[in-house]
Each structure stands twice: as structure tokens, then as C-alpha cells.
C-alpha positions in Angstrom: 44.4 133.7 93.2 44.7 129.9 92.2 46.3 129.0 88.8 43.8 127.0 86.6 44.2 125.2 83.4 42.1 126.5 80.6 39.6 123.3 80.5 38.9 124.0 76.6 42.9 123.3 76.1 41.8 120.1 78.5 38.8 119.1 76.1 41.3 119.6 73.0 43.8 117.3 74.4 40.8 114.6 74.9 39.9 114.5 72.1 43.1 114.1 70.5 44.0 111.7 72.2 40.8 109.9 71.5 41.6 110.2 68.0 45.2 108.8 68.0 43.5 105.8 70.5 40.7 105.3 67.9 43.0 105.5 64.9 40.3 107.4 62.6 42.0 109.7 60.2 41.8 113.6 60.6 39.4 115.4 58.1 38.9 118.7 57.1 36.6 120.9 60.0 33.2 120.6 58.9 33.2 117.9 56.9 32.6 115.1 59.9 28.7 115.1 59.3 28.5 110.9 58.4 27.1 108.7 61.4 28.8 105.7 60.8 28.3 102.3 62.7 31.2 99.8 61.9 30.4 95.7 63.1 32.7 92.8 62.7 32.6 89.1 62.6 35.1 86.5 62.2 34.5 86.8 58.6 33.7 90.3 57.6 33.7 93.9 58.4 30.2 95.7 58.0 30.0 99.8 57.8 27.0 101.5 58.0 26.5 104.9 57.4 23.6 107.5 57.1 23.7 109.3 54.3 19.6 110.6 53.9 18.7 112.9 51.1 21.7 111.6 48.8 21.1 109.5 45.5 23.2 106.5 44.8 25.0 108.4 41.8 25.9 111.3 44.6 28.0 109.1 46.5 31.7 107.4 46.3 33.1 104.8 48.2 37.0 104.3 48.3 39.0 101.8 50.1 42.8 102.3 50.3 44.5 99.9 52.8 42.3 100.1 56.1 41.1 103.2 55.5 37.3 103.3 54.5 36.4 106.9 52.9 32.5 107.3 52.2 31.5 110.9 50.6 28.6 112.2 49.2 27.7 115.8 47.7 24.9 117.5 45.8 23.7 120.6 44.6 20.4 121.9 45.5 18.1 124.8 43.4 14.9 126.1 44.6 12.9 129.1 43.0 9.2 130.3 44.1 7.8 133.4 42.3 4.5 134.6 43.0 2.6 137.1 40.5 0.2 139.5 41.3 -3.7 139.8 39.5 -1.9 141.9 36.8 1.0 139.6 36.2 3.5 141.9 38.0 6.1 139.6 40.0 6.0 140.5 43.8 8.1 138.0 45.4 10.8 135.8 43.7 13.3 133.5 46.3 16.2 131.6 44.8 18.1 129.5 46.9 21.1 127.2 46.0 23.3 125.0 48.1 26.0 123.0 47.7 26.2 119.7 50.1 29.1 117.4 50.7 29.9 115.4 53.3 32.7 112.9 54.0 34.3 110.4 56.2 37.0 108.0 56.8 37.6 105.4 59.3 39.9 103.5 60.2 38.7 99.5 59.5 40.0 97.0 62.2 41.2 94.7 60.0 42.6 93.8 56.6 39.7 93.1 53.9 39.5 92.0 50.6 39.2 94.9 48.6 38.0 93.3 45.4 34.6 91.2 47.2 33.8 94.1 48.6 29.9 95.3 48.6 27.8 98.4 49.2 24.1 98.7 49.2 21.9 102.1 49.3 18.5 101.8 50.2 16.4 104.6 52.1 19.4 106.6 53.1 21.3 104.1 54.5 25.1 102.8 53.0 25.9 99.4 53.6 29.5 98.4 52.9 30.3 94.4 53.8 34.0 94.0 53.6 35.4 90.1 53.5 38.1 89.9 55.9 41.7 89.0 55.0 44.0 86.4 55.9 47.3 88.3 55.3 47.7 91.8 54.5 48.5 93.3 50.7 49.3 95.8 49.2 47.8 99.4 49.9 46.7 100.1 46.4 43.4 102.3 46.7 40.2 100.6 45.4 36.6 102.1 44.1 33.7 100.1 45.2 30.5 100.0 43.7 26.8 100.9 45.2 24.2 98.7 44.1 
């Protein structure tokens, strides 16, 4: 019988590998959920990420060095009763859920943290990062949503 590699150890060893090439940094499992689409110019950086069902107050943006981190989270109630003709209550569902989701990537370049923007309009995150000349200091920064 022929000796052969366990191609889920193969696929593993892709995909780090992929990482380390890509340089985005590692997250905890399950958290990976933000489609993110990141542009660049000679002049700026531009993320965009989805983030549907989320308000603007539900969502933080932080920039420390190159490293973009976009999260979001939410909590969710629902309750449905239905009554009877006499009043007596037949069927009651209560759901909760919690929600969060969060990424970071890696940016490509050095920005100015303090001109950057973000926008959130029908689900979608903008953030527009002016690019840097030289690089500072890796102080993390908060930036606003308008």
C-alpha cells in the first residue's frame, strides 16, 4: 500500500502560508465573517467592507500602525405570542442573539491616521486612508463613522 499525505494537513499548510504571504493578522475562529475589498492609489488607501444589518453606533473602527481592525456587534430580541379566543396563551417564541463580527487587515502602506475617513451608508463601510510619506509611530487610533 502506497504512503499518502493527509491532503487536509496539505490544505492547512496552504493556507498558512497564504496568510504569512498576504500578511493579514490571525483572528479568533469564527470571527472572519467581514468581506473586505482594499483599493489603492498613489494617494490613498480605500477599504470597503460589508457590514449589512449593523447601525453606525454598532460599529468601531481602529487603526494601529498598518493594521486596519473593523468590528461590529449587536444584540437581537424577538418575542411572538399568540392567544387563544379565551385569552389563554398557546404559543410564546423568544429568541435572542448576540452578533459580532471582526476583521483586520493588513494595509499596504503607511497612512495618515489623523485624515482618515469612514462612511456607512446601506450596509457598506467606507474607510479612505491618506497615504504617508514616511512612517510614524504605531500609536493606535479611533476613527470616526459619519
Amino acid at each position: 500500500m502506497v504512503d499518502r499525505s493527509n491532503p487536509f494537513e496539505d490544505i492547512e499548510r496552504f493556507f498558512e502560508r497564504m496568510n504569512r504571504s498576504f500578511g493579514d493578522v490571525p483572528m479568533a475562529p469564527g470571527l472572519h465573517d467581514v468581506a473586505v475589498d482594499v483599493a489603492e492609489t498613489d494617494d490613498e488607501i480605500v477599504v470597503t467592507a460589508d457590514l449589512p444589518g449593523f447601525e453606525r453606533e454598532e460599529i468601531t473602527i481602529s487603526l494601529s500602525g498598518r493594521d486596519l481592525t473593523i468590528e461590529a456587534e449587536r444584540e437581537e430580541h424577538a418575542e411572538e405570542t399568540d392567544e387563544d379566543e379565551g385569552g389563554e396563551v398557546r404559543y410564546v417564541r423568544r429568541e435572542r442573539s448576540h452578533r459580532q463580527l471582526s476583521r483586520t487587515v493588513r494595509l499596504p502602506a503607511a497612512v495618515v491616521e489623523d485624515s482618515a475617513t469612514a462612511e456607512y451608508r446601506n450596509g457598506v463601510l467606507t474607510v479612505t486612508l491618506p497615504r504617508e510619506t514616511a512612517e510614524t509611530d504605531d500609536d493606535s487610533h479611533t476613527i470616526d463613522i459619519d
